[in-house]
C-alpha positions in Angstrom: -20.0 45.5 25.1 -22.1 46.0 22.1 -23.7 43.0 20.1 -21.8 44.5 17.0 -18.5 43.7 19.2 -19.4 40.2 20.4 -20.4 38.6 16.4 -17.0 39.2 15.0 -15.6 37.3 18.0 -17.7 34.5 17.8 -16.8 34.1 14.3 -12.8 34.4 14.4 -13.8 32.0 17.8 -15.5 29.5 15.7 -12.9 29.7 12.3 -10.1 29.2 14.8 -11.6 26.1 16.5 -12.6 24.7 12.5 -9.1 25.3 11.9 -8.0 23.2 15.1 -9.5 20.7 13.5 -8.8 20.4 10.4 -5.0 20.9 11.6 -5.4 17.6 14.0 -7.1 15.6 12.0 -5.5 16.3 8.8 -2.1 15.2 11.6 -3.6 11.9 12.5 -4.7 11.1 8.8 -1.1 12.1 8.2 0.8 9.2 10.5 -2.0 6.7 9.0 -1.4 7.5 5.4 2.6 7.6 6.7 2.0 3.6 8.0 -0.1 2.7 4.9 2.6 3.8 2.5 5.1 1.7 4.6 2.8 -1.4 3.9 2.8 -0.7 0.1 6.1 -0.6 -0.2 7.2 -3.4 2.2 4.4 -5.6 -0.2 6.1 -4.2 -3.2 9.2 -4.8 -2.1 8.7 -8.5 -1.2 6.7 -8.7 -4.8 10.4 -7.4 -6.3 12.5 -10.1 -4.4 9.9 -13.2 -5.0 9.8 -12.4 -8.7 13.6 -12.0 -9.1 14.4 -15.4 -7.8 15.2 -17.6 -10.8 13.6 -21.0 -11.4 16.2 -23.3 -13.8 14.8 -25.0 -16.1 18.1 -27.6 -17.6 18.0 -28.9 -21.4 19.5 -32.1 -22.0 22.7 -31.8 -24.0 21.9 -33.0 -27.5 18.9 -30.1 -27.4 19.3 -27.8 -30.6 18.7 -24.6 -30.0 15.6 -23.8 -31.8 13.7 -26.7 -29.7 14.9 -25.1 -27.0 13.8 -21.4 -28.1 10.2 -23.3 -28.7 10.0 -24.1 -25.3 10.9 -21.5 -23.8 8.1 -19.6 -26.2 5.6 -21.6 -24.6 6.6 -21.2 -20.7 6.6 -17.5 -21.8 2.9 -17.7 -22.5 1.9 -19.3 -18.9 -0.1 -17.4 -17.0 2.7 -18.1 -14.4 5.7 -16.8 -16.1 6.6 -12.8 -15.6 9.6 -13.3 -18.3 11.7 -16.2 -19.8 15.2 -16.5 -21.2 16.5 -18.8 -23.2 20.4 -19.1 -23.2 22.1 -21.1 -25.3 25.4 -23.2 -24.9 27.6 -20.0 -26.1 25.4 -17.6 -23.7 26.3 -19.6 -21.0 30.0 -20.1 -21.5 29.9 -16.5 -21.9 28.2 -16.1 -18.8 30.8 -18.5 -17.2 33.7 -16.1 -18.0 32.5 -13.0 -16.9 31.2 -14.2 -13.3 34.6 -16.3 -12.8 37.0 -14.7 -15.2 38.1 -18.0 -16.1 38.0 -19.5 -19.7 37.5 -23.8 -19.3 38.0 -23.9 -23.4 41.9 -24.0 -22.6 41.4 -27.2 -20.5 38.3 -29.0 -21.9 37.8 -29.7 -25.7 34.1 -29.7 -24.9 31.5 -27.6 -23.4 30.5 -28.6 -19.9 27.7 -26.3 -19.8 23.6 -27.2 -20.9 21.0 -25.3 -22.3 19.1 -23.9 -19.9 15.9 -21.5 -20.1 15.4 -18.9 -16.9 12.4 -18.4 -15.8 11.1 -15.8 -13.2 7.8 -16.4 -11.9 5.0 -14.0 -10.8 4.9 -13.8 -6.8 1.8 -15.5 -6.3 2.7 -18.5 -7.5 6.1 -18.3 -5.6 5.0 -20.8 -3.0 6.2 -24.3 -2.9 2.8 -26.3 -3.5 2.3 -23.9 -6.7 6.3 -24.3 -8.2 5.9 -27.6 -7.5 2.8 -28.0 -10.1 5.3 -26.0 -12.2 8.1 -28.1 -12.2 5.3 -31.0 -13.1 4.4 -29.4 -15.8 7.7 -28.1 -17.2 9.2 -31.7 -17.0 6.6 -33.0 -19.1 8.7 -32.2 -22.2 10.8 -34.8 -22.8 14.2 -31.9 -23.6 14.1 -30.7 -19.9 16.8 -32.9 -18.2 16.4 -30.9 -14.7 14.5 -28.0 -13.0 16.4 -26.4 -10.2 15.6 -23.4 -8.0 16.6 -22.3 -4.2 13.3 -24.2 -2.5 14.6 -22.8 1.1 15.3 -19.2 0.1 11.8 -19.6 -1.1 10.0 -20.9 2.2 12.1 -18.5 4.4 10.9 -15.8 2.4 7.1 -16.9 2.7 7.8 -17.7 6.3 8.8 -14.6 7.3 6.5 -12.2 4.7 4.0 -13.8 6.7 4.8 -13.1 10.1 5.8 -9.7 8.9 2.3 -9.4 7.9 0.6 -10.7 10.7 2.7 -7.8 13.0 2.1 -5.3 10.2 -1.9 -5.9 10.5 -2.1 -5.7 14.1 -0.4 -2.7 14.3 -2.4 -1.0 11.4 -5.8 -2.2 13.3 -4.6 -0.9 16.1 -3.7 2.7 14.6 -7.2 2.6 12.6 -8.4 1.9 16.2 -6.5 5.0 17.7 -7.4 7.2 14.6 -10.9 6.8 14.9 -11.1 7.3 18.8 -8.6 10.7 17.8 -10.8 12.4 15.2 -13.8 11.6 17.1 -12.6 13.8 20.1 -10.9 16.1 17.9 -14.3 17.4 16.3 -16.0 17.3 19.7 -14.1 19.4 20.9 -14.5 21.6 18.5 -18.3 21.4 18.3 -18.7 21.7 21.7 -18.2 25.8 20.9 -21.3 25.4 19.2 -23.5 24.1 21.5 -25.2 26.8 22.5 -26.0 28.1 19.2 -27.4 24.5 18.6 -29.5 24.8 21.7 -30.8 28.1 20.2 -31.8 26.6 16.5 -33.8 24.3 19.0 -35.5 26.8 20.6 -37.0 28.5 18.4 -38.2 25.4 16.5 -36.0 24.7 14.2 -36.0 21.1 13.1 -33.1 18.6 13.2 -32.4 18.4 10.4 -32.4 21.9 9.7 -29.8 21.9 12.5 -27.9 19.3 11.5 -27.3 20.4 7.8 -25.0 23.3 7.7 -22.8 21.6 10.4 -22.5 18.1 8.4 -21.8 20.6 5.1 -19.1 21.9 7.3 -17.4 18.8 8.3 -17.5 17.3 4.8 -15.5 20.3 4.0 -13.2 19.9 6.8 -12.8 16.5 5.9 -11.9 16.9 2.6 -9.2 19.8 3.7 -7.9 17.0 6.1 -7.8 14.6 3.6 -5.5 16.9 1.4 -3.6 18.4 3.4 -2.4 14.7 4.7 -2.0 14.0 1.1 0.3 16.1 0.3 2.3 15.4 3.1 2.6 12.1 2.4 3.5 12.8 -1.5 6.2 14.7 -0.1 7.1 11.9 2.4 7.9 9.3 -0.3 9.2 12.5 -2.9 11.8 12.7 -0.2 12.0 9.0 0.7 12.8 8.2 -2.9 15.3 11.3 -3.5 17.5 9.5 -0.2 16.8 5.7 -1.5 16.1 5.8 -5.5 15.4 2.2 -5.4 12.1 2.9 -4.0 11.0 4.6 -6.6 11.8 1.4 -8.9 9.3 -0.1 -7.0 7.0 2.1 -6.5 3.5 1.4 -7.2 1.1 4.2 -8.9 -2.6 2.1 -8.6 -1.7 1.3 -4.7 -0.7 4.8 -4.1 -3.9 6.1 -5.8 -6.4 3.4 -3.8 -4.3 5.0 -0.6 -5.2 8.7 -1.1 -8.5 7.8 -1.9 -8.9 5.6 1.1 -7.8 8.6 3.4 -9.7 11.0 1.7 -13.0 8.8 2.2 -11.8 7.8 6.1 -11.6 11.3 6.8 -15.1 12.3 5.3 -17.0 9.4 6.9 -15.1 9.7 10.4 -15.9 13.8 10.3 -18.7 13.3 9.1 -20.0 10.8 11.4 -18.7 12.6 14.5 -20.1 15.9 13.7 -23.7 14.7 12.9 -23.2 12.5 16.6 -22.4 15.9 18.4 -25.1 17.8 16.9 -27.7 15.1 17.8 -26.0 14.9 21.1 -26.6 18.5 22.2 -30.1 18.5 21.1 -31.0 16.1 23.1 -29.2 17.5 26.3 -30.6 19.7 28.4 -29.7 23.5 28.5 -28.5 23.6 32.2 -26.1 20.8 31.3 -24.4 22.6 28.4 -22.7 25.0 31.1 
């Protein structure tokens, strides 16, 4: 067999294993991008149910309305306070009918009901040491008669957000762990068709570096293709997650989704990167009856 015969082969040899690869890497990028989309959303969603959970803040019943609207101007402007709503007397009779259908203004010649202001809070401060503060502060004025809000809902919440998170960040160390340990023995394997043709470079005197260049080009490249092809699976991933459950997409969140491709796409860089550049230096260094 001629040397014209044996080229071509090497080359469709050595495109297949590059293609390998990027296949299995691009896969195991793939189920951690799949994992790190979970955790946004499971932290978004948690975000969404801390900030929907009112805090009362009750007006005494000789409040007029415009003292009331000045207050709840100045909650609104808290670095606390996501958004505020004052409701009247009227609001809240209103209110009263349409949850329970029933109109007290044919029994009572007066209204029951107070003044009230509804505040929703921004999650990080829905904690109890930090609504606490809040409740301090808010009762300062001398028109809030009470502030009420459901203080065990709220530590439940915390209490379990944080053992969901503890779980959640052993199990993403762990994949991290596994994905590493993956890629790493993915490109080795494919480098190790290559090792003779590093041993050759060596030979004649090239220098490492020399050596070393085109194959760390290479894997850069690879990495990148990795790093979008798992992209675009995961884009399609949450396309289809949000098509079955359109609430996710309510809560969807466009700067952590951004900071996730890029994390990929830099993880898969650095990780083929690394492991290429180890192989290379690897099989210079060992000896050419050991490559067989």
């Amino acid at each position: 067999m001629s040397n014209d015969q044996i080229e071509p082969r090497k080359i469709k040899k050595g495109k297949a294993t590059y293609t390998y690869s990027i296949i299995g890497v691009a896969l195991v990028l793939f189920l951690l991008g799949s994992l790190g989309w979970l955790v946004i959303n499971a932290g978004e969603l948690s975000k969404s149910f801390k900030e929907n959970i009112e805090i009362m803040v009750e007006l005494h019943d000789n409040t007029r309305d415009e003292n009331g609207i000045k207050l709840e101007q100045i909650l609104k402007q808290q670095a606390f306070t996501k958004s505020s709503e004052f409701v009247s007397k009227e609001k809240a009779t209103q209110i009263f009918k349409k949850d329970f259908g029933e109109d007290y203004t044919q029994v009572l010649d007066y209204n029951p009901l107070f003044s009230s202001i509804i505040l929703h809070l921004h999650s990080d401060y829905m904690n109890s040491d930090s609504i606490i503060k809040i409740e301090k502060f808010i009762k300062q004025s001398n028109i809030v008669r009470n502030v009420s809000y459901q203080k065990h809902l709220i530590d439940i919440m915390n209490k379990n957000v944080r053992r969901i998170g503890y779980v959640i960040l052993a199990i993403s160390l762990f994949l991290i762990f596994s994905v590493i340990i993956l890629i790493d023995n993915t490109i080795r394997l494919a480098m190790f068709s290559n090792r003779f043709l590093i041993k050759t470079m060596q030979m004649v005197g090239a220098t490492r570096w020399f050596i070393a260049k085109p194959f760390n080009i290479r894997s850069v490249i690879n990495g990148i293709i990795s790093s979008l092809i798992s992209i675009v699976g995961i884009l399609l991933l949450k396309f289809f997650a949000e098509s079955w459950l359109p609430e996710l997409h309510s809560i969807a969140s466009t700067k952590w989704m951004i900071i996730l491709c890029l994390s990929i796409m830099t993880l898969g860089i650095i990780i083929s990167l690394l492991s290429t550049h180890r192989s290379v230096i690897k099989y210079l260094k060992t000896q050419l009856d050991d490559l067989y």
